[in-house]
N, C-alpha and C positions, 0 to 999 in steps of 0.2 A: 523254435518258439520264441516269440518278443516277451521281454520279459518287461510286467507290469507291476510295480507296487503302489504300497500307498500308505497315506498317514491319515489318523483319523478322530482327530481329536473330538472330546465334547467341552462345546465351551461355556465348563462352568467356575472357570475361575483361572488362573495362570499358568501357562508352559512352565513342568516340571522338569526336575534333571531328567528324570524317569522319562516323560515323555520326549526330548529333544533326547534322548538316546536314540531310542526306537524310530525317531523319523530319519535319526543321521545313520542309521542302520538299512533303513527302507531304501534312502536316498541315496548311499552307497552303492548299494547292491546292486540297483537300476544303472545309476551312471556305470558303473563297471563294464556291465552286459551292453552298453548301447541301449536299455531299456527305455521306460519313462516310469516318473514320479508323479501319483497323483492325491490331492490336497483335499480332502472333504471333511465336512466339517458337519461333524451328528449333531443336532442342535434340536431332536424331535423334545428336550425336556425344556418348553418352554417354561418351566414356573424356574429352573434353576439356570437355563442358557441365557446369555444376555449378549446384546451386540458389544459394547462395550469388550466380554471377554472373549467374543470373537478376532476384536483387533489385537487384544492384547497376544494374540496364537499367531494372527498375523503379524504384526510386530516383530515378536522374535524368532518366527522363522525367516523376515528379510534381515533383521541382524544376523544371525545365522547363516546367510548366503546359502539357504535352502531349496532352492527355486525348484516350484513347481510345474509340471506341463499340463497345456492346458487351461481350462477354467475351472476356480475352487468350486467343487459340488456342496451344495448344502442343503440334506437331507429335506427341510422345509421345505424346500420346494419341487419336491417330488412324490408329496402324497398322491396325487394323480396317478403316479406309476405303484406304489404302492397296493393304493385300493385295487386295481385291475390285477395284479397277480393274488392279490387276495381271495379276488373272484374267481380267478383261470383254480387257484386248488379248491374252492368249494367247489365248482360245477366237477373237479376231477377225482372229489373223492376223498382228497389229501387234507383237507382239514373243513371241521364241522362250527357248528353255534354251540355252545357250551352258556346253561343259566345260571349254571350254581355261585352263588353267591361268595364272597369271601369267608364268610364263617363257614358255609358248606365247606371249603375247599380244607378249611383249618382242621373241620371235625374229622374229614376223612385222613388228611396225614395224622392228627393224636390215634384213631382206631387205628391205622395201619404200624404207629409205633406201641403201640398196645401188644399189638401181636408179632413186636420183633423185624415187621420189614420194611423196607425203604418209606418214608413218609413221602408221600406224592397225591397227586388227583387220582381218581380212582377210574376212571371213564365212563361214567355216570352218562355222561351226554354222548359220548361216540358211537355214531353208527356201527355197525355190526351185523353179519349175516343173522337172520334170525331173532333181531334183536328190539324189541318193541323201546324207542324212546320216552320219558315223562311227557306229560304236556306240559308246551310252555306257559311257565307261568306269568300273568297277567302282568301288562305294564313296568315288565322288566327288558331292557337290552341287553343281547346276550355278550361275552367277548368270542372272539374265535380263538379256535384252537388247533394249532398244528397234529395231525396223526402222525405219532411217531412210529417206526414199526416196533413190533410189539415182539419179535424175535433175532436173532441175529447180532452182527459187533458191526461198531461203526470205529475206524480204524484214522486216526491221525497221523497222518505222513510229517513228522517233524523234522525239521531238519536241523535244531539243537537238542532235542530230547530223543532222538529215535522215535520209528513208530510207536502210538499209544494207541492201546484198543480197550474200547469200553461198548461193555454189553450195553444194549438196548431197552435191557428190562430195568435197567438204572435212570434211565429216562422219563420225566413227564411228557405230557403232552403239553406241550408250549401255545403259553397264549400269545399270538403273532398279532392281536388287535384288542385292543380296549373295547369296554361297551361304548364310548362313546365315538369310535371306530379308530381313533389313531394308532397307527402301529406302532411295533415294541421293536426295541434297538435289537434283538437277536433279529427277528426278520427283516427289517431296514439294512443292515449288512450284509445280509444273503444278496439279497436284491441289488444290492450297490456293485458287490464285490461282483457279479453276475453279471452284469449292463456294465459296468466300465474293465471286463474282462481283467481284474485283476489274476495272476498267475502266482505272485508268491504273496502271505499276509504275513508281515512282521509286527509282533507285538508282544508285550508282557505276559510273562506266565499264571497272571491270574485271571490270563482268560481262556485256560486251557479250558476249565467245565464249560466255559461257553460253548466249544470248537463241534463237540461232537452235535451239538442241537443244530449248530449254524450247518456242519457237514450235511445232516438229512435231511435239512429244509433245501438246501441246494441238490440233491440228489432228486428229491421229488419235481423239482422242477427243471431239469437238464440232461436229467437220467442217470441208472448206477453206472453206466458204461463209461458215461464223459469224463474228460480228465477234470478232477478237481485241483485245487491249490496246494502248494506247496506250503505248509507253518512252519513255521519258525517261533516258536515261543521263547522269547529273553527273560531268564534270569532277572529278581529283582535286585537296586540296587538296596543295598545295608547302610545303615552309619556306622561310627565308629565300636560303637556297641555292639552290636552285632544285631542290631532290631533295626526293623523296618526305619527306609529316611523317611524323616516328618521334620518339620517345623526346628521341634527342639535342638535338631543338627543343621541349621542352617537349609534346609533342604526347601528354597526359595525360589520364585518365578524364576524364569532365563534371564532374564532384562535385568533384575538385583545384580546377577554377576558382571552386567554392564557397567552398572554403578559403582560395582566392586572396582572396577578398573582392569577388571581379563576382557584380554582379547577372542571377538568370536573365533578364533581356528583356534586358540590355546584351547578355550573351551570343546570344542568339537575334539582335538586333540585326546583331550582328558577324556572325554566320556566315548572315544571309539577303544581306549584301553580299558575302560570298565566290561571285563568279560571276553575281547579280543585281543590277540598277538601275532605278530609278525617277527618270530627271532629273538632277540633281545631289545630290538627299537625302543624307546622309548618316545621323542620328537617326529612328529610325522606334517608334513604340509598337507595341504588340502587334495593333491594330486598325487602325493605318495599312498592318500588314505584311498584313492579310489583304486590305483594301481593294484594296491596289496588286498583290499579286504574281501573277502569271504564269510558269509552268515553260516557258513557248514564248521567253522572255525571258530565259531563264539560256544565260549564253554558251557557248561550245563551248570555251575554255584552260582551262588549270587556272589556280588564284587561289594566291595566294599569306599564309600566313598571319605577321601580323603583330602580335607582342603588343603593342607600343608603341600601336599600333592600339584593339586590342581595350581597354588600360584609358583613353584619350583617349574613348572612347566610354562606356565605364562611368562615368567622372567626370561626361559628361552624362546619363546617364540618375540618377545620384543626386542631381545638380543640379535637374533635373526634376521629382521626384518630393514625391511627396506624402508627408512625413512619417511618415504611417500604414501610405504603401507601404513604407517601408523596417524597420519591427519588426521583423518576423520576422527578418530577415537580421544586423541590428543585436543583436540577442536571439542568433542561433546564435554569431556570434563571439565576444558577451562572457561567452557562456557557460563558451566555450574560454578563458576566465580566471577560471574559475570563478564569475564572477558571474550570478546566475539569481534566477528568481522576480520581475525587475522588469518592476512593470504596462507594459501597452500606453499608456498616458497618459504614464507617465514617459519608454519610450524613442523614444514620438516626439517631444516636447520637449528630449531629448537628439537626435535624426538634425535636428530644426528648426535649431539653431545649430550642427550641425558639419556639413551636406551640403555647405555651398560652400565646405567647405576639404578635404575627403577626396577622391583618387581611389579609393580601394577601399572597403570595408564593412569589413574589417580594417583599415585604417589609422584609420575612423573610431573602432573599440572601440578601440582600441590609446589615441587620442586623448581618448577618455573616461575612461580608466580610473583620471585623478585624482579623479573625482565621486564614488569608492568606497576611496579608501585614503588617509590623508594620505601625504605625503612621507618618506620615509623621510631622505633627504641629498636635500640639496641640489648641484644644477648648478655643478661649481667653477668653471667660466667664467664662466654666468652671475652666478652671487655678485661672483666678481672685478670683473666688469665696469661690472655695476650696485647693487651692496649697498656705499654709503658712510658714512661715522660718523657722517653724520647720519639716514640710514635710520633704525635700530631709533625714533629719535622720532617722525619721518614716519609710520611703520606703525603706532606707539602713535596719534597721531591718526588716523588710518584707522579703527582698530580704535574708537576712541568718537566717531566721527562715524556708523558703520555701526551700533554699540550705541543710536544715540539714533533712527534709522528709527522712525515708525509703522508704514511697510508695503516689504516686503521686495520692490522692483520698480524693472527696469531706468533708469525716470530718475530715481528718488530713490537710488540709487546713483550715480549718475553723478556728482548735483550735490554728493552729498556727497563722493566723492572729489576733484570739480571744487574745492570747497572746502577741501579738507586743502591742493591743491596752491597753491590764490592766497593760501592764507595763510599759508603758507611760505615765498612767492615764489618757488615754481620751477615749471618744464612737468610737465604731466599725466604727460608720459613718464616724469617721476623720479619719480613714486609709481607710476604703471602699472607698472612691467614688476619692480622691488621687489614689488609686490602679487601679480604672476605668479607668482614662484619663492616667496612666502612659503605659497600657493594649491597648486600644482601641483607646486613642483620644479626646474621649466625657465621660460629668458621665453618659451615659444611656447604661448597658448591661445584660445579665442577673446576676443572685445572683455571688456572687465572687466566692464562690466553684465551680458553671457552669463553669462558664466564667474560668479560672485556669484550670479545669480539661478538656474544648474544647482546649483549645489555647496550652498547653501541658507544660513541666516541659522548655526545653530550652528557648522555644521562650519568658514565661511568666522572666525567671529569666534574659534574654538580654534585655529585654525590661523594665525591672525594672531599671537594670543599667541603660538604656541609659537615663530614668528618672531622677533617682538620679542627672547625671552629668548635664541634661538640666536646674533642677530645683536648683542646687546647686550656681548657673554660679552667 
């Protein structure tokens, strides 16, 4: 069997952690198997779906490097299919016209919790052997109504929860259309899941009560014999409290932790450990994640999410990476400082010397962002602490030991600094970290060779001067 999954968001507002779990789960599983991954997008609640947060889902699943196969389905535009299996179950029996009104439907669940049992519709409207219907009443449209059967267990093949079997008699009969005829998201995914042969549906465990309605609707129309899907219902994720993520835990669109400065695979990283293990791993690439995972493998608790977590992992994954890997990310942040148009050559020799001191991709731009502007003032601590009266001369020798280089590279920088300091008689450090703040502003940057050989021969020897003259004054 080709194995098919699929992600299914509705877009009524931003990719959640929650959600971008469940697709990199989906998306997993498939690549694993040689399967395919498929992208659709429920958008039947037009008063609350907007294009707008359609791209924002598309957005961060190409940040994400999620790729779909395929073209994205979107439910809109398959009422056409819809309505016709609507009709194929009334002409078959499987589901009828139902009039009753919303307050009808209210009064029969209070009467039915009156007398202690499930509050539900009562089947007022369903056909039945024997059974005389009301007449419809006037200038009302009815909704449809799925017939659920009325005996027996409808059995969920999970495959992080175990089978789930839930009787029948615990069931409404589902309304699979509005009076005004549009259908309802539990029949919209029968029908989806059915016509793009999905095989396994990965999702959140608060849509287990959905499962068994979606189960019978699909059984009526495929038959009890065929194979159905394999579930996998995921654990939700927690915050640190131990209560559902919201808001108040940072629990933000995908694209904020863009802004955050983590990288997409840290991220993927972090939230394929939310609920799954491989060993003791902790660090996984994006190839290690497909090799190892397994949804029969993700536990049955809910996980708990932890930022401190998630950037301890990000600092590895840009520790890790390959210079080249990090442009683009490097590129989006220091753009948000206006800086742009620098080659792919330049800003990976800028992520080379700053990856092992950054935890974020924003801390790194933030870090760079003396390679593009001098100083404006100077650190009055650091001045205080390290800019002494005999500085401004130090710096002047700096400044024409560094003017007398052939070639602008980290050991002959070194030696010539190595040089200003034994012939002054003092430690490296009392012209190093002087040479930081005359450089940058602050003593914190990378090694002096770095930092000299980023910032380049002109800019490092203007800025020396204008030191000398500041610190001379």
């Amino acid at each position: 069997m080709s194995v098919v999954t699929r992600f299914a968001p509705s877009p009524t507002g931003y990719l959640h952690v929650g959600g971008a779990r469940t697709a990199l789960y989906s998306w997993l599983y498939a690549k694993r198997r040689g399967g395919r991954f498929v992208l659709r997008i429920e958008d039947t609640d037009r008063e609350r779906s907007t294009d707008d947060a359609v791209q924002v889902i598309l957005d961060a699943m190409n940040w994400l490097g999620l790729d779909h196969d395929g073209e994205i389905a979107y439910q809109t535009q398959r009422f056409d299919r819809y309505a016709e299996v609507i009709e194929q179950l009334l002409a078959e029996g499987k589901a009828y016209r139902c009039y009753a009104s919303a307050e009808d439907v209210e009064a029969m669940r209070e009467s039915a919790r009156a007398r202690g049992e499930k509050p539900k519709y009562d089947g007022t409207w369903r056909p039945m052997p024997g059974k005389t219907l009301p007449e419809p009443p006037a200038g009302v449209e009815p909704v449809i109504r799925f017939a659920t059967p009325l005996s027996g267990t409808t059995v969920i093949p999970d495959l992080v929860k175990g089978d789930i079997t839930i009787s029948n008699t615990e069931l409404d009969d589902l309304v699979i259309a509005r009076a005004d005829g549009t259908p309802t998201y539990n029949f919209c995914v029968v029908v989806d899941d059915m016509d793009m042969g999905i095989t396994h549906v990965i999702r959140g465990d608060d849509h287990v009560n959905n499962t068994p309605r979606q189960i019978n609707i699909l059984k009526a129309l495929i038959g009890d014999e065929a194979d159905l899907p394999a579930y996998a219902h995921v654990p939700m994720i927690l915050g640190p409290d131990g209560k559902r993520l919201s808001k108040r835990h940072g629990a933000v669109g995908v694209m904020t932790f863009r802004d955050m400065g983590i990288l997409p695979g840290a991220l993927l990283n972090y939230l394929v450990r939310l609920g799954w293990a491989h060993g003791d791993q902790e660090i996984f690439t994006r190839d290690e994640m497909i090799a190892h995972f397994d949804i029969a493998n993700v536990q049955g608790g809910a996980s708990t999410f932890d930022p401190e977590k998630l950037t301890w992992v990000n600092q590895e994954h840009i520790k890790a990476a390959e210079p080249a890997d990090l442009v683009d990310e490097l590129a989006f942040h220091l753009a948000r400082h206006d800086i742009q148009d620098l080659s792919a050559a330049r800003l990976a020799e800028i992520a080379a010397v700053q990856q092992a001191r950054c935890k974020t991709m924003a801390e790194m731009a933030e870090a760079s962002l003396f390679l593009f502007s001098a100083p404006a003032e100077y650190d009055a601590k650091a001045v205080k602490k390290h800019i002494k009266t005999a500085t401004p001369a130090l710096l002047a020798d700096v400044h024409g030991a560094l003017s007398d280089l052939a070639e602008w590279q980290g050991a002959a920088i070194t030696e010539a600094v190595r040089g200003v300091a034994e012939a002054n008689e003092v430690g490296m450090g009392k012209v190093a970290q002087p040479i930081r703040i005359a450089l940058t502003g602050g003593p914190v940057s990378p090694s002096i060779d770095d930092t000299l050989v980023l910032l380049g021969r002109d800019a490092t020897l203007a800025r020396l001067q204008t030191a000398v003259d500041v610190f001379d004054q």
